[in-house]
C-alpha positions in Angstrom: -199.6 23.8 -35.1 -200.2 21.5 -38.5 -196.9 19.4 -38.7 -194.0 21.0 -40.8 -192.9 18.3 -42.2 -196.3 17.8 -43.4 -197.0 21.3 -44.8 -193.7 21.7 -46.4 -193.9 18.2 -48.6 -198.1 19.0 -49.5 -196.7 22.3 -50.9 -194.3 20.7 -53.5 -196.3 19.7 -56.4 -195.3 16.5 -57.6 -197.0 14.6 -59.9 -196.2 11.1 -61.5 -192.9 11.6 -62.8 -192.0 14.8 -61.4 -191.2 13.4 -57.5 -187.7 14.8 -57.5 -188.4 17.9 -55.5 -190.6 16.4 -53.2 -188.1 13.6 -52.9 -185.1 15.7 -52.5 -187.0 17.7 -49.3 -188.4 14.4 -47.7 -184.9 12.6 -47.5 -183.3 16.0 -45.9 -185.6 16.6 -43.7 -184.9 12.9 -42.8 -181.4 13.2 -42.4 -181.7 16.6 -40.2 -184.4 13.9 -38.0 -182.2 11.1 -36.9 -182.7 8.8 -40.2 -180.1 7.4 -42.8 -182.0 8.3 -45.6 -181.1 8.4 -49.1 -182.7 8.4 -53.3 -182.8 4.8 -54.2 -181.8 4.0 -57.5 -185.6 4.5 -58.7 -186.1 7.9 -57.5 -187.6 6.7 -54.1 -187.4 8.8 -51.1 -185.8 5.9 -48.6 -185.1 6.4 -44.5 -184.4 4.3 -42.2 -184.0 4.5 -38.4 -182.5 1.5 -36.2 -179.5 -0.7 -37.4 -179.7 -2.4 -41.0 -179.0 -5.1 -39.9 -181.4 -5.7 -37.1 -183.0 -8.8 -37.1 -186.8 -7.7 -37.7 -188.1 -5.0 -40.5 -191.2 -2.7 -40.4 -191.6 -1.4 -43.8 -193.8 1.8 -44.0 -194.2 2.2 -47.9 -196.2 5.3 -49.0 -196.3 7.2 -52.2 -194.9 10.7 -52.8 -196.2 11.1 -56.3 -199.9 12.6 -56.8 -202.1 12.9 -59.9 -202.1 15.7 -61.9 -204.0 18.6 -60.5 -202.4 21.7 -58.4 -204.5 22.8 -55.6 -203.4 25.3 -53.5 -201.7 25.2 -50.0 -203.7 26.3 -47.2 -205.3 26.1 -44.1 -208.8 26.4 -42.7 -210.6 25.8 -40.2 -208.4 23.0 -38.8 -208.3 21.4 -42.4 -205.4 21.4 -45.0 -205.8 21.6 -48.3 -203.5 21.1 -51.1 -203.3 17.8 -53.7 -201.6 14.9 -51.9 -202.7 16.3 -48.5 -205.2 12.8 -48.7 -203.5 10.2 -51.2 -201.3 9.9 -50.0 -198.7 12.5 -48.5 -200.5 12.9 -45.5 -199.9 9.0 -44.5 -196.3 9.2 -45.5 -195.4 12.1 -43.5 -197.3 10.5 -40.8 -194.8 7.4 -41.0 -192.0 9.7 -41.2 -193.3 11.9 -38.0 -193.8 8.6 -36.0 -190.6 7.4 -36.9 -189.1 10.1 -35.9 -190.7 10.5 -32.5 -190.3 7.3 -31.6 -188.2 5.0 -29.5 -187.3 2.1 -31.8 -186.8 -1.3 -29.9 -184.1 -3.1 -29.8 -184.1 -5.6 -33.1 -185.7 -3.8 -35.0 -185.3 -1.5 -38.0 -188.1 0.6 -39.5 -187.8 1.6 -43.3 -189.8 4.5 -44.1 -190.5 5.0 -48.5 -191.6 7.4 -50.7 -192.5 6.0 -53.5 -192.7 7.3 -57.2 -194.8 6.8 -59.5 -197.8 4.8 -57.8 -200.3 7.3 -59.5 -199.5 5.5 -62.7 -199.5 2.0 -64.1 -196.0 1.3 -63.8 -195.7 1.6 -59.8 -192.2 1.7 -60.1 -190.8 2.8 -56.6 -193.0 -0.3 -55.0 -191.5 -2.4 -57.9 -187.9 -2.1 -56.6 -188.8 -2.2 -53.0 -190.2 -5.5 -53.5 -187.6 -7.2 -55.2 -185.1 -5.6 -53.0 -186.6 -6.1 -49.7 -188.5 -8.6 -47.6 -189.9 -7.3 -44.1 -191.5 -8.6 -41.6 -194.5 -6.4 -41.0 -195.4 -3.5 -43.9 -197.8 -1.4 -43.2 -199.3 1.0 -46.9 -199.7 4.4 -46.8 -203.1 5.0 -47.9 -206.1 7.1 -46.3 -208.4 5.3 -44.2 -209.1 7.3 -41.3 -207.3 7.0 -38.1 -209.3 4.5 -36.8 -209.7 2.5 -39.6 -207.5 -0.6 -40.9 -207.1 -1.5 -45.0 -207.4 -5.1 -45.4 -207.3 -5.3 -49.0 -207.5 -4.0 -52.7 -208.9 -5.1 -55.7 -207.0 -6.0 -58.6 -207.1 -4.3 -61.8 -207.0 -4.9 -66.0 -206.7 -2.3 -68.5 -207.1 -3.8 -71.8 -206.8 -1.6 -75.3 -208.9 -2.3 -78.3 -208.4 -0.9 -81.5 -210.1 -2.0 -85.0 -209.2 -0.5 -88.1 -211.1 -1.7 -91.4 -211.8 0.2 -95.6 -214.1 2.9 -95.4 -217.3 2.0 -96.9 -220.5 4.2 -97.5 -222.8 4.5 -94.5 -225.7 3.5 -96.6 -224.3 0.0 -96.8 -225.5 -2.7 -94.1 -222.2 -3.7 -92.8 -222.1 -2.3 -89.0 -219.7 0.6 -88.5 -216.2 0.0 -86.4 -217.6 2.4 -84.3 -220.9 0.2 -83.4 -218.4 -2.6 -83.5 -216.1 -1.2 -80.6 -219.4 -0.8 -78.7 -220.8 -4.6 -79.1 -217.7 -5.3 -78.1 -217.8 -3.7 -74.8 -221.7 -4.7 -74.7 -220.6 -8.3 -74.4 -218.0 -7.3 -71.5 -220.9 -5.9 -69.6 -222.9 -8.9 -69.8 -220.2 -10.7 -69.0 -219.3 -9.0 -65.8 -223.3 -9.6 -65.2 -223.2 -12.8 -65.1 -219.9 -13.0 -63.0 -221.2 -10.8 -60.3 -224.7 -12.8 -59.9 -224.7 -13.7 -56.3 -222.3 -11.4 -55.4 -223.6 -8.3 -53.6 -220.3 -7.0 -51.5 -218.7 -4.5 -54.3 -215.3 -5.9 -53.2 -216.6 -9.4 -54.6 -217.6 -7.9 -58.3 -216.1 -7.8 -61.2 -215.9 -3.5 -62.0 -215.9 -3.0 -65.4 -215.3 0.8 -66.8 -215.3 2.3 -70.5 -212.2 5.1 -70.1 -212.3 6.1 -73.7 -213.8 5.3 -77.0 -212.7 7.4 -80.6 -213.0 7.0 -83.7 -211.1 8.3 -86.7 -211.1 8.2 -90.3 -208.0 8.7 -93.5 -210.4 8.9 -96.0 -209.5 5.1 -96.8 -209.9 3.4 -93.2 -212.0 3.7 -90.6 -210.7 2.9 -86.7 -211.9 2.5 -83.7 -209.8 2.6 -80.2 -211.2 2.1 -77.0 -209.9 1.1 -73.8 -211.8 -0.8 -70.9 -210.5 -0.9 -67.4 -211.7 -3.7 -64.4 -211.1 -3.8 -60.9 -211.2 -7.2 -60.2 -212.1 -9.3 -56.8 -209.9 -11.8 -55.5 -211.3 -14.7 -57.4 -210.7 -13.4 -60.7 -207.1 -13.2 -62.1 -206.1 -10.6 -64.5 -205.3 -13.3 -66.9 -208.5 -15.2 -66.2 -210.7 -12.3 -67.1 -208.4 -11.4 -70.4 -208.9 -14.5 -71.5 -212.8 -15.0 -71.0 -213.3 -11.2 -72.8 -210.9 -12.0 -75.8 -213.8 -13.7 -78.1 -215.9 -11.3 -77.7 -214.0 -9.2 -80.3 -213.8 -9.8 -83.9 -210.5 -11.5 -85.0 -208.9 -9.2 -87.1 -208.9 -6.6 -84.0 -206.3 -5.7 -81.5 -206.2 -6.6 -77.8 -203.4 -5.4 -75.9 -203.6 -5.7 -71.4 -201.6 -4.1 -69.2 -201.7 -2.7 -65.7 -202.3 -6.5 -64.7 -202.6 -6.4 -60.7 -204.1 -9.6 -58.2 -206.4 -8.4 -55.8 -205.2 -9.0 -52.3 -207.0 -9.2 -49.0 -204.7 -9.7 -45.5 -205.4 -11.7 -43.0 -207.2 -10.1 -39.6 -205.3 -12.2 -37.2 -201.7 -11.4 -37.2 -199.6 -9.4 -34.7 -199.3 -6.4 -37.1 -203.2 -6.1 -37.2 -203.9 -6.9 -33.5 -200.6 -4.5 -32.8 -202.6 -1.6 -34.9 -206.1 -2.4 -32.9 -204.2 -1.6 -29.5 -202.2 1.6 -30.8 -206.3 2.7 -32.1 -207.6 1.9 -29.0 -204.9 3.6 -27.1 -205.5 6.6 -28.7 -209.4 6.7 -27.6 -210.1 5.2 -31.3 -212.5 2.7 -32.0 -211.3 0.5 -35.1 -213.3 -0.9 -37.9 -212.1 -2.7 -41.0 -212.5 -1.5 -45.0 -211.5 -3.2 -48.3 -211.5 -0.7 -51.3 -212.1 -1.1 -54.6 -209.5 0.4 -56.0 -205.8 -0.8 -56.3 -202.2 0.8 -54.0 -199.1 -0.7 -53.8 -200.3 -3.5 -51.6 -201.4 -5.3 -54.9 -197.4 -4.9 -56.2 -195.8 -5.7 -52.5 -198.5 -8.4 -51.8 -197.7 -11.0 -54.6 -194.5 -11.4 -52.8 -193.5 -10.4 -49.6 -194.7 -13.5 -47.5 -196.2 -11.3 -44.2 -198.6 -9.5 -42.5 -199.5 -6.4 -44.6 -202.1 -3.5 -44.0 -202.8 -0.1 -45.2 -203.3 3.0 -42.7 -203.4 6.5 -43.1 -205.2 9.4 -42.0 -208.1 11.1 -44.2 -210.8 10.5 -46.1 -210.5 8.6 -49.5 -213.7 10.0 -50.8 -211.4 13.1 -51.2 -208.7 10.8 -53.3 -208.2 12.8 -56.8 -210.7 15.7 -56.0 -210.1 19.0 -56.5 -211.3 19.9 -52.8 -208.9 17.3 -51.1 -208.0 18.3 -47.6 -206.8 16.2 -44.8 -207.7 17.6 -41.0 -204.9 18.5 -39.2 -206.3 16.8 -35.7 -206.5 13.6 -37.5 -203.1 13.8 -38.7 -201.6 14.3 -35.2 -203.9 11.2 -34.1 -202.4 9.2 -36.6 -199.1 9.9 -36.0 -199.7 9.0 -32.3 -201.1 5.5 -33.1 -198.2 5.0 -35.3 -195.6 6.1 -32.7 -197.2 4.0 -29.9 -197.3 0.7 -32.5 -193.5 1.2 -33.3 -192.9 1.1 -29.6 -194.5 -1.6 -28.8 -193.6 -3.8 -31.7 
């Protein structure tokens, strides 16, 4: 039988912003499973099992919010399907099932989180648990097969440019704000070109992406608004790459960056990763590594906290955002079991 806990939490839809009802059913079914578990003052779903003031923290921080997108709730074939069932409910309810199954050693507490709003730019549930926590071991809930261990994410840039200029008559020679907005991102791509020449690993290469481009006329201006996202490698700072792109547009437009995160890449030799390799390997498992190209909570968490960090989760993160997303059951269970057997033996 698929866990309950599981099944229940995939069924409640809950986009970025609209946690509560997932939150609300995640903490009781918490409390009812030998947790002190509460809603932070963000909106997070927060548990904890062992005393708070043991000497040593495992902080298991997943993500309850999804993106937008209801699929619905069932099961086939040993698979489920619903939105969330892969990124990332089905890690976080693995933490939580572990958790509660296990036999926690003495000195140690292990924090289990929810966290809102990691769909969207603001990450604000990892936001407070950073600032408001600093644990020994943290382990991210994110899909990566139960054999396999995240080392690290790429950073990420999302820069807005707008240009807004008199209308004049397409027969004259001056060059559209339109075909303005596209030299400019032109120039980014040849920039990103020549940063990624002897780099062939995709986790070593700038990633630059055109998310929108529109433009739109009064009558009496003309303006053009795009907006250019990067996923950035560990040697490139958000700020770095912000700067070097700037001159490339004209001076009387508008930049504006945001959603600035560092890439970050752990560390292989630590007890939390050769702790993970034995709870794998104890479940039949044989583990591998993967950094992604994409960005999770480790980028917010990982700027800060000052210790071994990893992400783990069960599924597979091709499936992250589809509209087929389905998580099998039996890899859930293995998860769970390589969790368990790493919290008792921390």
């Amino acid at each position: 039988m698929p866990s309950e806990l599981l099944v229940e939490l995939v069924s409640r839809y809950s986009p970025s912003r609209q946690e509560t009802p997932a939150v609300e059913y995640l903490v009781g079914w918490m409390q009812a499973h030998g947790f002190e578990a509460h809603i932070d003052e963000v909106g997070n779903a927060f548990g904890r099992r062992g005393s708070a003031d043991a000497p040593h923290t495992l902080m298991l921080l997943g993500h309850i919010d999804t993106v937008p997108g209801e699929i619905p709730v069932r099961i086939e074939n040993g698979l489920l399907y619903g939105r969330g069932s892969v990124d990332a409910k089905g890690s976080l309810c693995a933490f939580t099932d572990a958790t509660a199954l296990a036999t926690i050693p003495d000195g140690w507490q292990i924090i289990v989180v929810g966290a809102v709003e990691e769909e969207v730019a603001t990450s604000k549930g990892a936001h407070y648990i950073r600032d408001h926590f600093c644990p020994d071991l943290c382990i991210i809930g994110e899909p990566s097969g139960a054999d396999r261990i995240t080392l690290g994410y790429k950073g990420r840039l999302l820069v807005d440019f707008s240009l807004t200029r008199p209308l004049a008559h397409t027969a004259r020679p001056e060059p559209s704000v339109g075909a303005i907005g596209a030299a400019f991102w032109s120039d980014v791509l040849d920039w990103c070109a020549a940063q990624n020449e002897g780099h062939t690993a995709h986790f070593e290469q700038v990633m630059p992406h055109l998310r929108s481009i529109n433009t739109e006329s009064d009558g009496f201006q003309d303006t053009v608004r795009l907006t250019v996202g990067f996923r950035l490698p560990p040697h490139h700072t958000p700020t770095g790459v912000f700067a070097e792109i700037s001159p490339f547009a004209p001076p009387d437009a508008v930049l504006h960056h945001y959603s600035m995160e560092q890439a970050y890449q752990g560390d292989k030799n630590n007890a939390l990763v050769r702790g993970m390799l034995s709870a794998i390997r104890g479940q039949g498992g044989r583990p591998a590594f993967v950094l992604k190209t994409g960005t999770s909570d480790m980028n917010v968490v990982g700027t800060k906290w000052n210790c071994p960090i990893m992400a783990y989760g069960p599924g597979d993160s091709n499936l992250d955002h589809t509209p087929n997303e389905h998580l099998p059951i039996a890899e859930y269970d293995k998860a769970v079991a390589v969790l368990q057997y790493l919290i008792e033996h921390l």
